[in-house]
N, C-alpha and C positions, 0 to 999 in steps of 0.2 A: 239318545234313542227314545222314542215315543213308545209308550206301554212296558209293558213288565218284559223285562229278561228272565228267559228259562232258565242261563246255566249262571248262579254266581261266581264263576269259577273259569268262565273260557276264556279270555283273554290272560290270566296267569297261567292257564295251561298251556295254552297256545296264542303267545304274544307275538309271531310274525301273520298268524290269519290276517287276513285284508279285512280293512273296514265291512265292506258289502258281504262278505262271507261272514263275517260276524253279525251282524242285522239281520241277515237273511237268519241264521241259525236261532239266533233269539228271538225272534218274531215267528219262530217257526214256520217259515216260508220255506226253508229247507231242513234237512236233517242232517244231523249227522250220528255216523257209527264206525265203532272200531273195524278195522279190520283183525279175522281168525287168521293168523299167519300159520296154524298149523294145519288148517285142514286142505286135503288135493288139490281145491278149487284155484287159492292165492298162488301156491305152489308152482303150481301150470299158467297162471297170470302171468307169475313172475320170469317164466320161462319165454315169456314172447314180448312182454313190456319189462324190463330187466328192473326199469326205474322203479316199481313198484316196490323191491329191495326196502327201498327206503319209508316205503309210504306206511302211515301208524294210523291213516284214519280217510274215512271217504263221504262226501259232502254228495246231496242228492236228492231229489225232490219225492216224497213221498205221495204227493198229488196226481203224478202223470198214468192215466191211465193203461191199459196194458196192452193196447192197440195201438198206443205212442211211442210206447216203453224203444225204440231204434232212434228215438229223436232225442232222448233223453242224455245229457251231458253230466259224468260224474269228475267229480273233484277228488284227486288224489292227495292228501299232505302226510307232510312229516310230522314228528312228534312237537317240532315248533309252531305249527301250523303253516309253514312254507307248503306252497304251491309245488310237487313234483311232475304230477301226467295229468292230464286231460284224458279221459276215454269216452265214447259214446255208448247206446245201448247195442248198437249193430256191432261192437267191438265184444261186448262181454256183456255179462248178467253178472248182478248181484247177490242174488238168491244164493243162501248156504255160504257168504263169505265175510259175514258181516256179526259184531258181538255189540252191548251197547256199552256206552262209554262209562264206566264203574267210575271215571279219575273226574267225570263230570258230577257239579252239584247242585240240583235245584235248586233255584233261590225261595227262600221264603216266601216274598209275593207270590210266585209261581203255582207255587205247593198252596197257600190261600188261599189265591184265585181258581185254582181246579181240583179243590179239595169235596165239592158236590160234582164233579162228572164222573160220568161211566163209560168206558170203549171210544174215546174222542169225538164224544157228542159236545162238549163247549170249545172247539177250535175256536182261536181268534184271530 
């Protein structure tokens, strides 16, 4: 991979993630966060996407405006990083179902290289 990786830690945590989903999350092109399996929202997810059951984390682009926000495609995986549902944003919102990943660890470089920003003023 080219430039610093955010998380030292993703691919031992989740060793089936796909290449591109790993890139993408390390280059912060995408994000990822746990899913709250307790609160109503996943609850009632899980009640009309069954597969979600399984899902421990959700991959997603934090860039897409909010007047795109139905174009928008999330990644559902298990706690291996395996691939379970695809949803879109016309399917479901994320908002209130989402915690961040405590099992994830900064790398080093990471934490040096954005140890001067404030509020994601040094994206790279």
């Amino acid at each position: 991979m080219i430039g610093i990786e955010k998380y030292a830690n993703l691919q031992e945590v989740m060793p089936q993630l796909l290449p591109v989903l790993v890139h993408a999350v390390q280059s912060e092109f995408l994000e990822i966060k746990h899913l709250n399996k307790e609160c109503e929202k996943y609850i009632a997810a899980c009640e009309q996407f069954p597969e979600l059951k399984n899902g421990e984390y959700v991959i997603f682009s934090q860039h897409i405006k909010k007047n795109e926000h139905k174009h928008e495609i999330f990644v559902f995986i298990d706690g291996d990083g395996n691939t379970i549902k695809h949803l879109t944003g016309r399917e479901m919102e994320l908002y209130g179902l989402l915690d961040s990943c405590s099992n994830l660890n900064l790398s080093e470089e990471y934490i040096a290289e954005h140890q001067h920003c404030h509020d994601d003023e040094c994206r790279h």
